[in-house]
Backbone as CSV, one residue per row, in Angstrom:
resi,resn,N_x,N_y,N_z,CA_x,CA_y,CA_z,C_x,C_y,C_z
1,UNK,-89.688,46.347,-239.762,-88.570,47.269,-239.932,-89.120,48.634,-240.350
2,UNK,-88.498,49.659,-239.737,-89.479,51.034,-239.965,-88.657,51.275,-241.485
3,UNK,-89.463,52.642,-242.181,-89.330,52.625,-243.655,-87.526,53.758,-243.224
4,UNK,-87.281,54.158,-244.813,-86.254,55.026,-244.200,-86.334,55.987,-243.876
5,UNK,-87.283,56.638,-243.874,-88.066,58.438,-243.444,-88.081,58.455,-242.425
6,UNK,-88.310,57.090,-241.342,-89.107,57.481,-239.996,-87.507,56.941,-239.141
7,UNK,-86.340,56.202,-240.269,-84.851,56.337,-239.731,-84.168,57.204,-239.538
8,UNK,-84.432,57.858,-240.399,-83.722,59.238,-240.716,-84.391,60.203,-239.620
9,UNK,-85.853,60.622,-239.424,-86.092,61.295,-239.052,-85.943,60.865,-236.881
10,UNK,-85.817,59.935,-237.064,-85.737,59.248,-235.442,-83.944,59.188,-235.103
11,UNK,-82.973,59.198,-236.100,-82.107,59.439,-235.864,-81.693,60.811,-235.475
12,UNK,-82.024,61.766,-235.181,-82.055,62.845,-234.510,-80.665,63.629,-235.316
13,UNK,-80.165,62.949,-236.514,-79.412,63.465,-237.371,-80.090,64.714,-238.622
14,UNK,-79.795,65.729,-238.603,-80.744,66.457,-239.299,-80.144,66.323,-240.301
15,UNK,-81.000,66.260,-241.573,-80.798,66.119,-243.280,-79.835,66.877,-243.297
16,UNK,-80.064,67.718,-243.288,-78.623,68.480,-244.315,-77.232,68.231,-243.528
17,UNK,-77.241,67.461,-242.252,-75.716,67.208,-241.744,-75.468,65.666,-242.860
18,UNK,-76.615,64.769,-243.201,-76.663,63.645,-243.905,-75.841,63.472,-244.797
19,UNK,-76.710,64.747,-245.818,-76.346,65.092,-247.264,-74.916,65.446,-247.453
20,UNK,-74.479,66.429,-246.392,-72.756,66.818,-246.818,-72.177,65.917,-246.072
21,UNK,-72.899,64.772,-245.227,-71.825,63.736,-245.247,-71.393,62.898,-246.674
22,UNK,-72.505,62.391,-247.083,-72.360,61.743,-248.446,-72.047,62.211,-249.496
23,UNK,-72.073,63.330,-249.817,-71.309,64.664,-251.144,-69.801,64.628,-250.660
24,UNK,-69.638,64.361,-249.617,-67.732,64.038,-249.436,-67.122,62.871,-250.528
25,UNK,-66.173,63.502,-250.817,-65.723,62.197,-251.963,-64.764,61.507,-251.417
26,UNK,-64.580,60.407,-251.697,-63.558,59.310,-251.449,-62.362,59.975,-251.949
27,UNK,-61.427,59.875,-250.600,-59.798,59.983,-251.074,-59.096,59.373,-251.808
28,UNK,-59.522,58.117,-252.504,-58.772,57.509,-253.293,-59.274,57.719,-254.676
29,UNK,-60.534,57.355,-255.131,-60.963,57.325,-256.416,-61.731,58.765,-256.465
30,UNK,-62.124,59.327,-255.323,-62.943,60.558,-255.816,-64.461,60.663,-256.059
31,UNK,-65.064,59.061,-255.964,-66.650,59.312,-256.031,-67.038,59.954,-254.591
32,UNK,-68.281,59.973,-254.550,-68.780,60.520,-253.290,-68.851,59.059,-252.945
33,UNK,-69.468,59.239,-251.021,-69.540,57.911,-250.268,-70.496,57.414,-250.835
34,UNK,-71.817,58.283,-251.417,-73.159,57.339,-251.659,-72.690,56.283,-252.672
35,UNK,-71.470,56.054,-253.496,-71.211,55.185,-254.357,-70.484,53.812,-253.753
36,UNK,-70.038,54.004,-252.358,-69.609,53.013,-251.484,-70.712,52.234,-251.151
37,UNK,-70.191,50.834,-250.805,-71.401,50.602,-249.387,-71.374,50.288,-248.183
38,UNK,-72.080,50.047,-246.908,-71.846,49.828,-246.263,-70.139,49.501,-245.546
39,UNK,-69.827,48.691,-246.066,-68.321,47.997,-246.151,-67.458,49.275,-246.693
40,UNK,-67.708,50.044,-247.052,-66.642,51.081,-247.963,-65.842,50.651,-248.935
41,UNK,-66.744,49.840,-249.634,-65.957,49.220,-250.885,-66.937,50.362,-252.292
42,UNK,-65.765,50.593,-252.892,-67.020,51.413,-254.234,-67.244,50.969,-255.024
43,UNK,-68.599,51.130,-255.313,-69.305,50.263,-256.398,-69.379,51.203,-257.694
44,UNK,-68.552,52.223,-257.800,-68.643,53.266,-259.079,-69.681,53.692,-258.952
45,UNK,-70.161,53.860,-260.018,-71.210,55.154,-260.736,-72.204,54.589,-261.554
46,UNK,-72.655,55.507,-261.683,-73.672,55.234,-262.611,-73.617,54.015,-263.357
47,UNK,-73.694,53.007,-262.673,-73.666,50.886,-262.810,-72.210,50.739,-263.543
48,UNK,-71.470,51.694,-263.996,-70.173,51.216,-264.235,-69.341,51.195,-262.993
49,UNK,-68.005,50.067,-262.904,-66.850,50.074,-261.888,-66.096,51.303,-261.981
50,UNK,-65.686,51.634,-260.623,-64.463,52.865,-260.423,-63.494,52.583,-261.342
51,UNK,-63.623,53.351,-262.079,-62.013,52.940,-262.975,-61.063,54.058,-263.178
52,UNK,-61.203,54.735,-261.253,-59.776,55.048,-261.108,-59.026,55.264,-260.147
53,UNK,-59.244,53.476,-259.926,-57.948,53.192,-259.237,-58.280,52.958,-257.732
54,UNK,-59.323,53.157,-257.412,-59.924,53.036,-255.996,-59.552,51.726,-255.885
55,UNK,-58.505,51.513,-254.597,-58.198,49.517,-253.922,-59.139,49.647,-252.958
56,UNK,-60.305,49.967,-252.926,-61.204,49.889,-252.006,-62.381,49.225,-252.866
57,UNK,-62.543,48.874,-254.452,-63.228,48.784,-255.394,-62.775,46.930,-255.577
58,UNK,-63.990,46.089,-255.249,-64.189,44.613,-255.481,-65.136,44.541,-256.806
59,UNK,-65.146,44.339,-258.147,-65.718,43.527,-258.593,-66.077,42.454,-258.279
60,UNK,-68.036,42.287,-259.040,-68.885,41.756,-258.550,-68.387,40.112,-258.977
């Protein structure tokens, strides 16, 4: 499996279109996406749960 540098960089997506994808915040709770995952469920912040209010938010 290639590392993520040589994903990123072979995805022909240039960094900075990346970055202000993921600095977008979620319409419901307001984190950015990097706090989602895959699934678009949010996993909060800084290792605490969204606690506000995101129904997109499953405890573990």
């Amino acid at each position: 499996m290639p590392d993520m540098e040589s994903q990123i960089r072979d995805s022909g997506i240039p960094l900075g279109d990346l970055i202000a994808h993921f600095k977008i915040k979620c319409r419901i709770c307001g984190h950015h996406r990097i706090m989602h995952d895959a699934d678009g469920a949010c996993g909060g912040v800084m290792n605490k749960p969204c606690g506000s209010g995101c129904d997109e938010f499953e405890p573990e």
